[in-house]
MIVEXNU-237555 format. One record per residue (C-alpha): residue number from 0; y, x, z. Coordinates in Angstrom, 1 decimal. Layout:
<node><resi>NUM</resi><v>Y</v><u>X</u><w>Z</w></node>
...
END
This chain:
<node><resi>0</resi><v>30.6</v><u>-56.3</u><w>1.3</w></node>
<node><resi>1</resi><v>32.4</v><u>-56.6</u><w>-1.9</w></node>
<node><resi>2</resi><v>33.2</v><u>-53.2</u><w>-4.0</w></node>
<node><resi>3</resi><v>36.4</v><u>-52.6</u><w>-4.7</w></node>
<node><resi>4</resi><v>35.6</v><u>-50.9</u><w>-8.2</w></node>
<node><resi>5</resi><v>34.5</v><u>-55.1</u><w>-9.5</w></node>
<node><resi>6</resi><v>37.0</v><u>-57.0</u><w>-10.6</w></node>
<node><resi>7</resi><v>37.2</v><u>-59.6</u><w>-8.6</w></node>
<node><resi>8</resi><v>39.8</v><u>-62.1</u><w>-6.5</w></node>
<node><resi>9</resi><v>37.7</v><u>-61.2</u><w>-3.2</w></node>
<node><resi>10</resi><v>38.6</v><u>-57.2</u><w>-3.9</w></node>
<node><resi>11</resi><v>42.8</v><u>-57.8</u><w>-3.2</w></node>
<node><resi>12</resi><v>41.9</v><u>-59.4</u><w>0.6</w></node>
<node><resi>13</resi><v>41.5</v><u>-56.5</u><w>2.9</w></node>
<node><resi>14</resi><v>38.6</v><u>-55.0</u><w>4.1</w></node>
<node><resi>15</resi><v>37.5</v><u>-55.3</u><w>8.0</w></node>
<node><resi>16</resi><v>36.7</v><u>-52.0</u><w>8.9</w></node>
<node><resi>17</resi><v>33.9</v><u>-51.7</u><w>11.6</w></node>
<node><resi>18</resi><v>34.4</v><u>-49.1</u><w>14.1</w></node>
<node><resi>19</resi><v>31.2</v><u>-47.2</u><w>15.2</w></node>
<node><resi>20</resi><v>30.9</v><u>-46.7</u><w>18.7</w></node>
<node><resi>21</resi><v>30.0</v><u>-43.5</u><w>20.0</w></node>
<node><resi>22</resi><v>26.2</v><u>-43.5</u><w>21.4</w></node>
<node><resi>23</resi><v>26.4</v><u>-42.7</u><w>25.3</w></node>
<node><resi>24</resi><v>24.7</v><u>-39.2</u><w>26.6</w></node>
<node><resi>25</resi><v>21.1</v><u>-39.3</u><w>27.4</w></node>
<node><resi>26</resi><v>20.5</v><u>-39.1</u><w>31.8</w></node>
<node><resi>27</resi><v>17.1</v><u>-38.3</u><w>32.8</w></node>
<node><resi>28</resi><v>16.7</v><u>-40.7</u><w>35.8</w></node>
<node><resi>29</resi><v>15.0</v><u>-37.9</u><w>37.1</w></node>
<node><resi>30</resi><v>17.2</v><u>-35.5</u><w>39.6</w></node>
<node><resi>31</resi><v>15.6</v><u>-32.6</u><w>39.1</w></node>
<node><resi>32</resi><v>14.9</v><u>-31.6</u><w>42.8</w></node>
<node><resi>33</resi><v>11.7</v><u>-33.6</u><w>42.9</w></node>
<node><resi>34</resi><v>9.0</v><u>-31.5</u><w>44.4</w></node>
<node><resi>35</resi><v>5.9</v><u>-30.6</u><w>41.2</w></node>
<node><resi>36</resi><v>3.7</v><u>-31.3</u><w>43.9</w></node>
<node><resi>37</resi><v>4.5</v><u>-35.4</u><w>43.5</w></node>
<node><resi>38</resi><v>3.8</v><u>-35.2</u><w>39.9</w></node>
<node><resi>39</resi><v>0.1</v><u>-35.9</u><w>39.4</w></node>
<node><resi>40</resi><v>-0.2</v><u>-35.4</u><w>36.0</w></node>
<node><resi>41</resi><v>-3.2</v><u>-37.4</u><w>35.6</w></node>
<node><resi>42</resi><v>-4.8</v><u>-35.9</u><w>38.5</w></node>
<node><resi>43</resi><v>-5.3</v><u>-37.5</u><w>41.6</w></node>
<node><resi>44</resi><v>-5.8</v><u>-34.6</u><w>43.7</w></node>
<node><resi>45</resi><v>-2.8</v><u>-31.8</u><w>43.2</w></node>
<node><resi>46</resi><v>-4.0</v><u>-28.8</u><w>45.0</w></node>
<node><resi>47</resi><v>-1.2</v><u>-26.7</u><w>45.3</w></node>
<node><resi>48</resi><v>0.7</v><u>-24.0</u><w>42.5</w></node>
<node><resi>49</resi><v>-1.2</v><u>-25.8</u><w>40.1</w></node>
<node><resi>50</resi><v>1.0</v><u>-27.2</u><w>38.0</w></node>
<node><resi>51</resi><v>4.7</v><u>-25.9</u><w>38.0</w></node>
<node><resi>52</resi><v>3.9</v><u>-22.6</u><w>40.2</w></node>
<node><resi>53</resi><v>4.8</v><u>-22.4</u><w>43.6</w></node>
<node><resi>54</resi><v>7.6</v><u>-24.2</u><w>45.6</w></node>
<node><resi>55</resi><v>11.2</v><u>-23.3</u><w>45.5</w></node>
<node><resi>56</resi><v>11.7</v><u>-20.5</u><w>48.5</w></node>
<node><resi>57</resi><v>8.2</v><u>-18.9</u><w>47.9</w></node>
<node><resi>58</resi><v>9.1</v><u>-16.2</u><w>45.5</w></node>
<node><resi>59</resi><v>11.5</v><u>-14.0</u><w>47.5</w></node>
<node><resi>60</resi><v>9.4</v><u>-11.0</u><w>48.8</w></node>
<node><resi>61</resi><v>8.6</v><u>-10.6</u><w>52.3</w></node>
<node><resi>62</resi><v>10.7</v><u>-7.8</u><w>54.0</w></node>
<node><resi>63</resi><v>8.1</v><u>-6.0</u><w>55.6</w></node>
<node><resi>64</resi><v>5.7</v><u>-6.0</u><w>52.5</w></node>
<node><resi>65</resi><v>7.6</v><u>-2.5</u><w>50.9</w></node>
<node><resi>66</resi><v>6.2</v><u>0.1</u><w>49.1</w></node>
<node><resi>67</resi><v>5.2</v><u>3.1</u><w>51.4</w></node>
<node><resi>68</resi><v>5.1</v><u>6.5</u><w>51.0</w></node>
<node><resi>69</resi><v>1.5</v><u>8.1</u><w>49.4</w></node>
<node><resi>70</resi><v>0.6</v><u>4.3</u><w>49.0</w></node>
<node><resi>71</resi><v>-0.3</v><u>4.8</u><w>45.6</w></node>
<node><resi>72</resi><v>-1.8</v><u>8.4</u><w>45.7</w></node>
<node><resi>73</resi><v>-5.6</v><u>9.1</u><w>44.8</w></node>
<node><resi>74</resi><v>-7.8</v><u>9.9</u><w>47.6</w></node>
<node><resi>75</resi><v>-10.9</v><u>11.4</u><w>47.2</w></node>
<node><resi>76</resi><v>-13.9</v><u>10.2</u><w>48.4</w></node>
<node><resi>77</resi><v>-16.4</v><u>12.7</u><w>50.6</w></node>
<node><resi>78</resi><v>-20.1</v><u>12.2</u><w>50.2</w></node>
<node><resi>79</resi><v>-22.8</v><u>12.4</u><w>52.8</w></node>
<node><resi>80</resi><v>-21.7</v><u>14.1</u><w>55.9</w></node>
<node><resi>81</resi><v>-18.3</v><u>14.7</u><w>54.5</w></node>
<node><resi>82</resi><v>-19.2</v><u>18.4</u><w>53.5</w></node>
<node><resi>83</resi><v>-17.9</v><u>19.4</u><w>50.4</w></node>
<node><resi>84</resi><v>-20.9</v><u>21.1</u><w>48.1</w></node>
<node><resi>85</resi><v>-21.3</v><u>24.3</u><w>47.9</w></node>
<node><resi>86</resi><v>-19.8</v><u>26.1</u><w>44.7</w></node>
<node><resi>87</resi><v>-21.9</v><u>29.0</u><w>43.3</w></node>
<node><resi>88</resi><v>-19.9</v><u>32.1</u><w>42.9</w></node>
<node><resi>89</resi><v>-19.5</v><u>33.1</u><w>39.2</w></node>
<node><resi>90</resi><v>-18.0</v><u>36.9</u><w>40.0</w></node>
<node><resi>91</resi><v>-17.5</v><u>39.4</u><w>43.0</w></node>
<node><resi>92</resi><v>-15.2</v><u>38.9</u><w>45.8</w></node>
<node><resi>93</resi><v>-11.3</v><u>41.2</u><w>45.2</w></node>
<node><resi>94</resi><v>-11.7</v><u>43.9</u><w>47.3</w></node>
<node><resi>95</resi><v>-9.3</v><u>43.6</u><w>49.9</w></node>
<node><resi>96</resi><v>-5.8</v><u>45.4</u><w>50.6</w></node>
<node><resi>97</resi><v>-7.3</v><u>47.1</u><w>53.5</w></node>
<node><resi>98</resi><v>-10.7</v><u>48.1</u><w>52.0</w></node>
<node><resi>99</resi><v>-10.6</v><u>52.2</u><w>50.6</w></node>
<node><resi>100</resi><v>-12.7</v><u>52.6</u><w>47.5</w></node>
<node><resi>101</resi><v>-15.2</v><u>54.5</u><w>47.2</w></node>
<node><resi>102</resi><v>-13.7</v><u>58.5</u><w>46.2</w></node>
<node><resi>103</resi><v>-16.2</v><u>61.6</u><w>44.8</w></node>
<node><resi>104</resi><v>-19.1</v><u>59.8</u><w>43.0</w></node>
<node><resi>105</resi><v>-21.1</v><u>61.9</u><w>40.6</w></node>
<node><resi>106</resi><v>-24.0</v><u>61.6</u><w>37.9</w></node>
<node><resi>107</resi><v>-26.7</v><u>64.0</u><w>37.0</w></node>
<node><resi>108</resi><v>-27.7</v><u>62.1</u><w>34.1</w></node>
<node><resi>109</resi><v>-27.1</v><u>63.9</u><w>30.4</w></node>
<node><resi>110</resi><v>-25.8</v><u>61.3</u><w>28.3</w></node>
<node><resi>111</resi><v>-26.0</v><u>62.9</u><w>24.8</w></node>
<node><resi>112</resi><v>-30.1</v><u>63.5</u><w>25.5</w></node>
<node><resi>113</resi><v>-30.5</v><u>60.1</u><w>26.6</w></node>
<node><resi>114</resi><v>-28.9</v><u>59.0</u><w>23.8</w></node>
<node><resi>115</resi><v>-30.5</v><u>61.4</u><w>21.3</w></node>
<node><resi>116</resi><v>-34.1</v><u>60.4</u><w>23.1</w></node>
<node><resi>117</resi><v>-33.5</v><u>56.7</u><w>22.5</w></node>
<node><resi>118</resi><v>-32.7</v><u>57.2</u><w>19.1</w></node>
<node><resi>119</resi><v>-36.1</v><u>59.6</u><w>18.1</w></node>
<node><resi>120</resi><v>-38.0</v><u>56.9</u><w>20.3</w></node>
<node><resi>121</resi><v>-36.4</v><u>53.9</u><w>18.1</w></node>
<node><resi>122</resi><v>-38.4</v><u>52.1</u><w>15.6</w></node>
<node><resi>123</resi><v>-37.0</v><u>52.3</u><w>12.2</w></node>
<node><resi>124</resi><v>-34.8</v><u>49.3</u><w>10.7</w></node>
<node><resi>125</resi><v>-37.1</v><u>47.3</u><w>8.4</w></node>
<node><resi>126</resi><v>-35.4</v><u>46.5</u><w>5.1</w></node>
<node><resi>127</resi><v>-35.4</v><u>42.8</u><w>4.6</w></node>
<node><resi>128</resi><v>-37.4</v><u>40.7</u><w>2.0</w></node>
<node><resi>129</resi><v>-35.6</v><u>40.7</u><w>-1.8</w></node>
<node><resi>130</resi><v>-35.8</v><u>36.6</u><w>-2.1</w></node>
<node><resi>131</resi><v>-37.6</v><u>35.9</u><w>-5.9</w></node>
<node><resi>132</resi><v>-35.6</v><u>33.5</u><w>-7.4</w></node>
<node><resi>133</resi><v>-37.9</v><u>33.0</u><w>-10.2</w></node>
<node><resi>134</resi><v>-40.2</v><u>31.1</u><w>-7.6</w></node>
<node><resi>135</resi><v>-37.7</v><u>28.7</u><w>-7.1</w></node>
<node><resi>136</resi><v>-39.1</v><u>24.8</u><w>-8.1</w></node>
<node><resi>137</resi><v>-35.7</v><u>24.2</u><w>-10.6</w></node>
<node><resi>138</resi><v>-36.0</v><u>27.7</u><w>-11.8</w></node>
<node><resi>139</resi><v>-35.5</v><u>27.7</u><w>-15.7</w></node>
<node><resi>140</resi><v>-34.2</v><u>24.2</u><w>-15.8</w></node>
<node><resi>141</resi><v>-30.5</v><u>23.2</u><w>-17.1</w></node>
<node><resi>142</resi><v>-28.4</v><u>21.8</u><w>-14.7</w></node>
<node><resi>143</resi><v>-27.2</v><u>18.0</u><w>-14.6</w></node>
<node><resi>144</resi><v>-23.6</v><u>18.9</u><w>-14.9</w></node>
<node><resi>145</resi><v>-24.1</v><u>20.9</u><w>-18.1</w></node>
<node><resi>146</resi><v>-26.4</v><u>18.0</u><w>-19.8</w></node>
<node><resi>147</resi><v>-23.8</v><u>15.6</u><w>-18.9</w></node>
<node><resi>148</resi><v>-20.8</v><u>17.8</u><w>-20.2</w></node>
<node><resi>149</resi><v>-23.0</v><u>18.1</u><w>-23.4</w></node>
<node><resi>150</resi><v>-23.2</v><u>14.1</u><w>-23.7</w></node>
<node><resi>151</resi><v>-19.5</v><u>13.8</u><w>-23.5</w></node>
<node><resi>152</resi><v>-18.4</v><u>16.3</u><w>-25.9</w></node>
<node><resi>153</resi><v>-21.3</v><u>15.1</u><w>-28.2</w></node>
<node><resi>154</resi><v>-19.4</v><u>11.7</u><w>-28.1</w></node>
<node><resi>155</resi><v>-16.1</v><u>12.8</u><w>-28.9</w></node>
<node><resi>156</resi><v>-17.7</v><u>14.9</u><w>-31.6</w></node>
<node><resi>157</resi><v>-18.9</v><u>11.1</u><w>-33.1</w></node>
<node><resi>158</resi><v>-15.6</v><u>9.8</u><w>-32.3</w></node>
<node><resi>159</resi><v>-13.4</v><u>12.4</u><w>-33.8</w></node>
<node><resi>160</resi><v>-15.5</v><u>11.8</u><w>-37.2</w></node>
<node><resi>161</resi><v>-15.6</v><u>8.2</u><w>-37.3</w></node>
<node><resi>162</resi><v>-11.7</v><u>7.9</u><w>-36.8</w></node>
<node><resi>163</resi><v>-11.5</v><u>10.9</u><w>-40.2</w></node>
<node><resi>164</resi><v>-14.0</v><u>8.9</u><w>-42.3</w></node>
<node><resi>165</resi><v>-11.9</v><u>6.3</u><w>-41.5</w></node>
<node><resi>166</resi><v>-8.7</v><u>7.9</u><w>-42.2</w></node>
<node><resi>167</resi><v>-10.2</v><u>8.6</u><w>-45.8</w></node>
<node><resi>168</resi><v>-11.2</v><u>5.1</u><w>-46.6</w></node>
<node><resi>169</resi><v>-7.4</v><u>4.0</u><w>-45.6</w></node>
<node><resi>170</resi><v>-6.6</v><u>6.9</u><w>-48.1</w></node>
<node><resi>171</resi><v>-8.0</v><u>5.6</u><w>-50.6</w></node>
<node><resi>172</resi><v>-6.9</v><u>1.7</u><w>-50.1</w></node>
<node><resi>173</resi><v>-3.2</v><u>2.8</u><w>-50.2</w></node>
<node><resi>174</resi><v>-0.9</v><u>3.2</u><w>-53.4</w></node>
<node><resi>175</resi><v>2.4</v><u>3.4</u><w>-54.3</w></node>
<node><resi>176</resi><v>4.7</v><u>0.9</u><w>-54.4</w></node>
<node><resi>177</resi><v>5.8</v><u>0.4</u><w>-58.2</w></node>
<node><resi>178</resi><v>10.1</v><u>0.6</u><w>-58.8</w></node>
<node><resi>179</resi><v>9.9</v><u>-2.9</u><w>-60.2</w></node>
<node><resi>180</resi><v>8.1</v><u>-4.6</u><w>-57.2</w></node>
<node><resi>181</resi><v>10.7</v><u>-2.6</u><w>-55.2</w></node>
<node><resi>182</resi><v>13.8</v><u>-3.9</u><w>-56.8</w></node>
<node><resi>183</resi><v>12.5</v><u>-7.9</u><w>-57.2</w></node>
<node><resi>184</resi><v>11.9</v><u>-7.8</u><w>-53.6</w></node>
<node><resi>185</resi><v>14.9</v><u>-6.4</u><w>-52.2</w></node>
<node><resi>186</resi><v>16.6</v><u>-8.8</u><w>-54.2</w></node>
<node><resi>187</resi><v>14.8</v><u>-11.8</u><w>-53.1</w></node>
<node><resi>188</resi><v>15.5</v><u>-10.4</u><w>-49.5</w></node>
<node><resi>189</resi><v>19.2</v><u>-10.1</u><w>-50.1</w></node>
<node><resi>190</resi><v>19.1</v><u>-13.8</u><w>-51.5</w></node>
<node><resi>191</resi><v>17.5</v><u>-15.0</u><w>-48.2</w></node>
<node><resi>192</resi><v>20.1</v><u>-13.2</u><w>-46.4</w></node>
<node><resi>193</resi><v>22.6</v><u>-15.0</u><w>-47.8</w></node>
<node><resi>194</resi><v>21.0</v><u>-18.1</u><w>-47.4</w></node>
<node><resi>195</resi><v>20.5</v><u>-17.3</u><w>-43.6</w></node>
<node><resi>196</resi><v>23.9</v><u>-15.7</u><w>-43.2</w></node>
<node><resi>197</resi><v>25.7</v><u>-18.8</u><w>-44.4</w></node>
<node><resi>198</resi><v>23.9</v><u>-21.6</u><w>-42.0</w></node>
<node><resi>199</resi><v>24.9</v><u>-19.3</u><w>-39.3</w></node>
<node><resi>200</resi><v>27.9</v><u>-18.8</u><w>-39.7</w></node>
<node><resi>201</resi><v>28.1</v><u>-23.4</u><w>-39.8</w></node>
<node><resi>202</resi><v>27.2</v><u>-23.5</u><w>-36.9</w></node>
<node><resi>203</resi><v>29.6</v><u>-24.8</u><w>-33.9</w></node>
<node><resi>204</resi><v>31.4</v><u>-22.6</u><w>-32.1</w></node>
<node><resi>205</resi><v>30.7</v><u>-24.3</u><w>-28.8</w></node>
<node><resi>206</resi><v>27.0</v><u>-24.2</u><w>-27.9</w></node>
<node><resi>207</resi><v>26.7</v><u>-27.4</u><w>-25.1</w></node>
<node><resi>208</resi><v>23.1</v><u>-27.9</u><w>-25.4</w></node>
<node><resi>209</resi><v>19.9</v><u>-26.5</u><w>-25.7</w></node>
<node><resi>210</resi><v>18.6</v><u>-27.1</u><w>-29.1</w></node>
<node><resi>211</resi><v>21.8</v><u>-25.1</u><w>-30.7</w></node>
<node><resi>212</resi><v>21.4</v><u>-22.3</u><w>-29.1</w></node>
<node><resi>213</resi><v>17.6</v><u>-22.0</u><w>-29.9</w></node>
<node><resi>214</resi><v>19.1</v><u>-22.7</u><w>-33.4</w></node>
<node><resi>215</resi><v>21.2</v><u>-19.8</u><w>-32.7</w></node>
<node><resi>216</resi><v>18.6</v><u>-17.1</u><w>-31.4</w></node>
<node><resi>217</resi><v>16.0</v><u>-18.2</u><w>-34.3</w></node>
<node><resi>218</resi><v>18.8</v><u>-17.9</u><w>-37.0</w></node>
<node><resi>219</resi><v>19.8</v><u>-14.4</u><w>-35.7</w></node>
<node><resi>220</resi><v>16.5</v><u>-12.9</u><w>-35.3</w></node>
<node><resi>221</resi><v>15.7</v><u>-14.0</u><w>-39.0</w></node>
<node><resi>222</resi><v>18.8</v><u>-11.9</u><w>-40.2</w></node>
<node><resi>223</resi><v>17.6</v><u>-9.1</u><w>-38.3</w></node>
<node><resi>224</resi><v>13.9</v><u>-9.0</u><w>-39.5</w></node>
<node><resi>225</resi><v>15.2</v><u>-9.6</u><w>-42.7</w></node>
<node><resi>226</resi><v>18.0</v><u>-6.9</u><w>-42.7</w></node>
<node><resi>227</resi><v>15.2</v><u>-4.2</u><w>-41.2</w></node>
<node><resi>228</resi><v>13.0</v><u>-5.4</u><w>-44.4</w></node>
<node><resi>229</resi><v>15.9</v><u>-4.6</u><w>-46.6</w></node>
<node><resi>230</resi><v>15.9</v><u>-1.1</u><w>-45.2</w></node>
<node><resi>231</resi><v>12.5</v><u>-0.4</u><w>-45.7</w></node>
<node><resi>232</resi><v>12.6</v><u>-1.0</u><w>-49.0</w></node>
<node><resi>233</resi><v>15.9</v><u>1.0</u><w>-49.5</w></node>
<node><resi>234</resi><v>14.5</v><u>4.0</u><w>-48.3</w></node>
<node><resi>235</resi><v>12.2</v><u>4.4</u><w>-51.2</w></node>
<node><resi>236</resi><v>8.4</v><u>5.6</u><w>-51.9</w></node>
<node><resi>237</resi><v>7.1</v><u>3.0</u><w>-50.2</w></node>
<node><resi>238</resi><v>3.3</v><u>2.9</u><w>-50.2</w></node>
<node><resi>239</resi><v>1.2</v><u>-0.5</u><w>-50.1</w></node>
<node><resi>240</resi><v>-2.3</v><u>-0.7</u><w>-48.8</w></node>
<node><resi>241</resi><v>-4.8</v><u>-2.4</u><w>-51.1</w></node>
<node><resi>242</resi><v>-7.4</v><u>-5.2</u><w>-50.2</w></node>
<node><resi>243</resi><v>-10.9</v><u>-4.3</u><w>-51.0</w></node>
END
């Protein structure tokens, strides 16, 4: 088929437009009513419920298979002769509503000289051993905990003095600045600011592809490492460190 977009004499005859037919719906040839029980499914012998469950009509419940009452209750099983074993009694029998208790009862026994005989009769409470702790085997030795604290603070001690004695040899690397240096560089830095400042401001307004606006984000963080130099150096005392 020609294009219309080519120019050509063919493109002014008109088109013949195909119409698609619409596909027909797919019909199983199956009816659905087959019984599973014809479909061997590569085995020649079907028993039955064995492949599609059971036949249609087999899962209503039978009427007279119901639930009945204590159907599901526990029943306990008797042992031997069906005699249930005999449980020891733990305390006495309540007395019963018609039994009378016992009224009148009465003790010739003197408490207070019982009582004073079993304590003259009573051997004396033996004090018990004072435990030596100096025959302990660690006695005398310093704990683990308090070697290990001494370790660590030992090794801050080291720490804390390497980090001063290097603190004084940056000391003495560093000097001032001179007023001179100061002013020829914040010159030079002003220059390149100009510089920078005027190929940004040629660039196009309309930023359509990559490589301007990387142009654009590497022009404007020059200008600002250059305008944070500048206020270093305006500030003053500014103190240089020294190669050794």
């Amino acid at each position: 088929m020609t294009s219309i977009s080519t120019e050509s004499v063919y493109a002014l005859l008109p088109q013949q437009q195909t119409a698609s037919g619409k596909q027909h719906r797919y019909k199983s040839k199956h009816t659905g009513l087959i019984d599973p029980h014809n479909f061997e499914m590569g085995v020649k012998d079907v028993q039955g419920w064995s492949t599609f469950g059971r036949p249609d009509g087999t899962y209503a419940s039978s009427p007279d298979n119901f639930t009945q009452s204590h159907s599901g209750a526990f029943h306990q099983t008797r042992r031997g002769n069906g005699q249930s074993p005999a449980k020891t009694r733990l305390k006495d029998p309540l007395p019963s509503k018609n039994e009378v208790p016992t009224m009148g009862l009465w003790s010739g026994k003197d408490f207070l000289r019982t009582n004073a005989l079993d304590v003259i009769k009573a051997r004396p409470r033996q004090p018990e051993p004072e435990f030596n702790y100096t025959q302990k085997p660690d006695f005398g030795r310093v704990p683990d905990y308090l070697v290990e604290e001494k370790k660590r603070q030992e090794a801050a001690m080291a720490r804390s003095a390497e980090r001063k004695a290097q603190q004084a040899v940056d000391a003495n690397r560093v000097a001032p600045l001179a007023e001179e240096s100061r002013q020829e560089l914040l010159a030079h830095l002003k220059m390149k600011w100009a510089e920078v400042n005027t190929t940004y401001q040629k660039l196009p307004f309309s930023m359509d592809s990559a490589s301007k606006c990387t142009r654009k984000e590497a022009l404007e963080k020059e200008l600002a490492s250059i305008e944070a130099d500048i206020r270093l150096l305006q500030r003053g005392n500014i103190m240089v460190a020294q190669d050794m």
